[in-house]
N, C-alpha and C positions, 0 to 999 in steps of 0.2 A: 270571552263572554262570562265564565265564569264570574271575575271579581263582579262584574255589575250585579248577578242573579244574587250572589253572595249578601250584598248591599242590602239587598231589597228585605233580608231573612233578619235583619241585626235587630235586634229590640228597642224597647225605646233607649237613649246613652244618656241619658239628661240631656240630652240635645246640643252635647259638645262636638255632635258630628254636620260638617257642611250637607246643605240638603240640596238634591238634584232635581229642578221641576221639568217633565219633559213634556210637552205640548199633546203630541200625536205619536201615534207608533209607528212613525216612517225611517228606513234605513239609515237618512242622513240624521236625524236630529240623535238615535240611538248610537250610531258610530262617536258623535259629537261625547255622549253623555259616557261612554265607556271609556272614551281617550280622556277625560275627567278624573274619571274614577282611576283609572291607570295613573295617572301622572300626582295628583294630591297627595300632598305628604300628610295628609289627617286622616279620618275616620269620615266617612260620604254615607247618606243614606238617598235613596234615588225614589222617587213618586212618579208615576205614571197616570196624567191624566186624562187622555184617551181622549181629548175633544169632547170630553162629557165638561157642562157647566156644574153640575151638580155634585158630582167626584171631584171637579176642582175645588169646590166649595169648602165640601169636608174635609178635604186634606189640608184648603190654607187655615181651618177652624183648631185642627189638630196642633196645626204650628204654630196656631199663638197661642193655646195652653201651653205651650212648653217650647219656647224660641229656637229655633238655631243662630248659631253664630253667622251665618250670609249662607244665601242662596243663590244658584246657578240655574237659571232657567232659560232651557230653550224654546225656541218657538215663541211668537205672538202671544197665542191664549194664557201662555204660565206666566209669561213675565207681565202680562197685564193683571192678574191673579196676585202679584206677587208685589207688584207697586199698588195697586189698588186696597187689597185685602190686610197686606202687612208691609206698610209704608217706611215701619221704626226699625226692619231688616235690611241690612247692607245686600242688594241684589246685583247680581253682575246678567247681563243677558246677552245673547247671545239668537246667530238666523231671525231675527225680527225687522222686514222691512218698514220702512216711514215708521219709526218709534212715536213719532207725537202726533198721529193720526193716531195710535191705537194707545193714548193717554202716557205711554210708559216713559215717563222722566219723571227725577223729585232729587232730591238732596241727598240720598240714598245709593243713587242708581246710577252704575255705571256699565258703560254697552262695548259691546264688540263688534264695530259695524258688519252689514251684512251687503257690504262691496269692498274689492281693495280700495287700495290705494289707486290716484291716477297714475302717479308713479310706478306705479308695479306692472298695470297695463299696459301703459306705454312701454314698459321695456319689456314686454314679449312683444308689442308689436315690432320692435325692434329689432329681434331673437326669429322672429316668422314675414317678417317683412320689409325685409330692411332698406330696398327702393323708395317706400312709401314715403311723403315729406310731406302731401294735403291731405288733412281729414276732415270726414264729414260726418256733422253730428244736427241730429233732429230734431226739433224742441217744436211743443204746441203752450198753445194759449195757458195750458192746466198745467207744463214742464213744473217743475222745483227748479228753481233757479242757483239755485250755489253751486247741486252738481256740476253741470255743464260749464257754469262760469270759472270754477275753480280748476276743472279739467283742462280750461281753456289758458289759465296761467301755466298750469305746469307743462302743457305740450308747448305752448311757446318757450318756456326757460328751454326746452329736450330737445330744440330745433325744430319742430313740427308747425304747420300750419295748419288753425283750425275753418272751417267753414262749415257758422248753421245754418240750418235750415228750416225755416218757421213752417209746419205744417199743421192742417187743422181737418182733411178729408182725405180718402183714399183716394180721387180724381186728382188733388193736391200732389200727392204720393207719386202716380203714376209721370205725372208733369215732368216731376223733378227730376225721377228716376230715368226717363230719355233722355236725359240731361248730365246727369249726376259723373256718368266716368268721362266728362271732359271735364268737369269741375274737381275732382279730388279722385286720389290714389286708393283710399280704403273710409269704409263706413264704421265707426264706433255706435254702437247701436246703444245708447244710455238706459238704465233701466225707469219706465213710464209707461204705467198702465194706459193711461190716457191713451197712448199713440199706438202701444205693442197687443194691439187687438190679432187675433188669427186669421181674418184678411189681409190687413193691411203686413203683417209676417210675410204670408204667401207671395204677397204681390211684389215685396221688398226682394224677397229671396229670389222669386222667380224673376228680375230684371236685371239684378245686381250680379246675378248668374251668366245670363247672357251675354253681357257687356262686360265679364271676366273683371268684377268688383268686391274684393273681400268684403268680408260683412264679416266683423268682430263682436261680440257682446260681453257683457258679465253673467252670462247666466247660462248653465250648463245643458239646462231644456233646449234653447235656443239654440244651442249650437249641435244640438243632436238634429232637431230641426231643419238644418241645415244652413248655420251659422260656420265661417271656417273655423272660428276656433270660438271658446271663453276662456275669462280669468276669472275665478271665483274664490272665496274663503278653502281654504283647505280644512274639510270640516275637523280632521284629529287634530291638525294646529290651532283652530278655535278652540276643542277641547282643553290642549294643554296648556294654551295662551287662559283661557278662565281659570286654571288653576292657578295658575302662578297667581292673579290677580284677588281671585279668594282667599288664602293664602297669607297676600298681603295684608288685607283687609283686615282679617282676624287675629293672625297673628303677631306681625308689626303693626298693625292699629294705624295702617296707613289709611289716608281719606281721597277715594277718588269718585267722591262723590260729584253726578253730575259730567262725567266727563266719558268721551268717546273712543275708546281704541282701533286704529285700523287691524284688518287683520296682519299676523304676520308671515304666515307661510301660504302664497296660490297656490292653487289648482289649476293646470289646464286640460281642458277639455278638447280635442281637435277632431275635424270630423274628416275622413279620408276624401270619401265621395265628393264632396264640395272642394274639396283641393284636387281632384283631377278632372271637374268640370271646370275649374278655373285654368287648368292647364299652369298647375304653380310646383315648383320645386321648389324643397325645402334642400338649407345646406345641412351635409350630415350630421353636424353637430347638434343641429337644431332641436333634434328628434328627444333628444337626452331632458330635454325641458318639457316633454309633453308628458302629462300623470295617464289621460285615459284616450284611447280611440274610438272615435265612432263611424260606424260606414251607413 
């Protein structure tokens, strides 16, 4: 922690040092923002704005008297702060889900999505499941349509079968789910507020339980929840993944503007308790790809 507190003490540099915007003071976005500052081969100055709009305010008023070279914001609130406020700064962002719901794109801006790859998931399903050949994936009327469809390319390329399923109620939900493990091996649970309400979770978990039906997600809540397992960003390889790209940016004067990176290094997340309700054995090798356990 040191180097990051160090950051925060540096004076003004003429502003030849990359600046760090960090949304909220939550443990992931600050691990994110110190595996940053660790890894940068320049000089970082880090801003905390505390989900205050008004602290955001002043600090982005600060930065355009006297520019940085590119900014690295995590969270939502900065990096919308950060395309909105100061458009003419090269911004890399980063943990921000549906980027063009919350305006942040331009010519400028370049993201670190806030899911892997399907590629990536697929091969832990693979790694924890290796039986499974049908999946099942969820979609309502409000879905984003490219996720699923493009998930749906690449588990076919990986030999998988996908099978969705169009839901719009929790009575919907429950229908399916008496249904659901004669129709496929494991549930990829896509991230969609629409659908991933705290009933319709419960009622997911609690069916897909019974009837001895992995439930995967991308999201690490979920799978505490009692999801078997997630793949999510590795928040220190987000970190070190925005350096390099900052970096670039400023110092080879590279243009990635506009354009998306997956992450490069998962996370798994696996939950013990829901693998011995399932009555699932892992092979022992398995075990060595898992980052964190939850019971």
């Amino acid at each position: 922690m040191f180097s990051l507190l160090f950051s925060l003490c540096l004076p003004a540099l003429a502003r030849d040092a990359a600046v760090v915007l960090i949304s909220d003071s939550i443990p992931e976005y600050q691990e994110t923002a110190q595996a940053f500052v660790d890894s940068y081969k320049g000089q970082v100055q880090v801003f905390h704005l505390e989900g205050n709009k008004a602290k955001a305010m002043k600090i982005a008023q600060d930065l355009a008297s006297d520019p940085p070279p590119a900014i690295f914001a995590i969270g939502a609130k900065s990096a919308y702060i950060s395309v909105q406020q100061l458009p003419y700064i090269p911004c890399v962002y980063a943990m921000v889900h549906d980027p063009i719901k919350y305006g942040v794109y331009g010519d400028k801006v370049t993201g670190i999505s806030a899911q892997p790859s399907a590629e990536v998931t697929l091969a832990q399903i693979r790694v924890f499941l290796p039986k499974v050949k049908k999946i099942g994936v969820f979609i309502t009327d409000a879905s984003a349509v490219e996720g699923p469809s493009d998930a749906s390319h690449v588990a076919e390329a990986m030999g998988y079968e996908v099978e969705f399923i169009r839901l719009n109620s929790n009575a919907e939900l429950r229908k399916q789910m008496s249904l659901m493990h004669k129709k496929v091996d494991a549930i990829w649970l896509m991230p969609d507020p629409s659908f991933i309400t705290p009933e319709n979770f419960h009622t997911l978990i609690m069916m897909a339980n019974r009837n001895r039906l992995p439930v995967l997600t991308n999201s690490d809540l979920l799978a505490q929840a009692g999801g078997l397992f997630s793949v999510t960003p590795d928040r220190f390889g987000v970190g070190q993944q925005a350096a390099g790209l900052i970096y670039d940016i400023y110092a080879d004067r590279k243009d990635y503007g506009g354009m998306t990176f997956v992450p490069e290094v998962p996370r798994v997340t696996f939950n013990e308790n829901t693998q011995r309700t399932l009555g699932l054995e892992l092979e022992p090798f398995a075990t060595g790809f898992i980052d964190t356990w939850v019971e």
